[in-house]
C-alpha positions in Angstrom: 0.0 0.0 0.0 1.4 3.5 -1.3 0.7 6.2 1.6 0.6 9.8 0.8 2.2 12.4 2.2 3.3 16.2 2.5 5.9 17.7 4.8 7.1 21.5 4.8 10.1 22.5 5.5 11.5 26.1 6.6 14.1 27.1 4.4 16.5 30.3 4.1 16.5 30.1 0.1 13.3 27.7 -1.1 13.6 27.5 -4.7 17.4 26.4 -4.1 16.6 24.0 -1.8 13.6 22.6 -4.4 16.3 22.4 -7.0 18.4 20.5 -4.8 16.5 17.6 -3.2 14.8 17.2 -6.5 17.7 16.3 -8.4 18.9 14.2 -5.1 15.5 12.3 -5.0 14.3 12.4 -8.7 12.0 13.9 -8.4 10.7 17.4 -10.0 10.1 20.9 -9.0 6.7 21.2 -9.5 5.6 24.2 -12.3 4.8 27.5 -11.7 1.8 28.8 -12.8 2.3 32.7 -14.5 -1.0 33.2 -15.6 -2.6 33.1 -12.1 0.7 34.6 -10.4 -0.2 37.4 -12.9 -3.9 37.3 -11.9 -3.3 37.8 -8.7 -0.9 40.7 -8.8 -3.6 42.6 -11.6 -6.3 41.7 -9.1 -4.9 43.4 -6.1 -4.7 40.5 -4.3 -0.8 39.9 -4.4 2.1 42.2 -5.1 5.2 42.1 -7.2 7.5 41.8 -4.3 5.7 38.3 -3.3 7.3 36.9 -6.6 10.8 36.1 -7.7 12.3 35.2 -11.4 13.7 31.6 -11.1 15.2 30.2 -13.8 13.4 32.8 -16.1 9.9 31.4 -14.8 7.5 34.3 -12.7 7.3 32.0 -9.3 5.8 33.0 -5.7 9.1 33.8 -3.9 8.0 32.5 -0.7 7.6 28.6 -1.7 8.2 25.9 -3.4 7.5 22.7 -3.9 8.5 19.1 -5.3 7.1 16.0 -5.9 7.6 12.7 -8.1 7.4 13.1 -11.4 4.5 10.8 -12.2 2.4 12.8 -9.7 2.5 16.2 -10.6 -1.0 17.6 -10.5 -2.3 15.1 -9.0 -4.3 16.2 -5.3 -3.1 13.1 -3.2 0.6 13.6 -4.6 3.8 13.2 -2.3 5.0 16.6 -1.3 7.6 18.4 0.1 7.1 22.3 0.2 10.0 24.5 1.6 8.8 27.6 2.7 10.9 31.2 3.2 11.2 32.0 6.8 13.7 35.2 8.0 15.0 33.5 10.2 18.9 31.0 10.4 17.9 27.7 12.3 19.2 27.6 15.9 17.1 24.9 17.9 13.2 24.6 16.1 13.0 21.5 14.0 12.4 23.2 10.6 10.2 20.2 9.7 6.5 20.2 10.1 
């Protein structure tokens, strides 16, 4: 039996880290979408400073996430999303 799962991680630099365990696990950086990023921004409810160029691709800056390949899209999909916080790790677990 496959289980399903989705962990977040607090991370200094997420779209880094993304890269990084998804070429360690094979897995993939899952896409951006720049239409609604766009939408968003043109409907007041984001600004530009909430999103970041990565690789050329319009992407939230906050987070990221990854997930196996053959999943992507999917709702019940494996996840792991790494999430901005300000602050360097000193004793909390950045795990969740």
């Amino acid at each position: 039996m496959a289980y399903s799962f989705q962990v977040v991680i607090d991370s200094r630099d997420p779209h880094a880290q993304a890269d990084w365990w998804a070429e360690t696990l094979g897995w993939t950086v899952e896409p951006s979408d720049e239409d609604f990023i766009r939408r968003m921004i043109a409907e007041g409810y984001a600004t530009e400073a909430e999103t970041t160029t990565h690789h050329g691709v319009l992407v939230w800056a906050s987070a990221q996430a990854i997930c196996p390949p053959d999943q992507v899209g999917d709702r019940g999909r494996q996840r792991f999303l790494f999430q901005a916080v300000p602050e360097d790790k000193t004793v909390k677990n950045r795990v969740h």
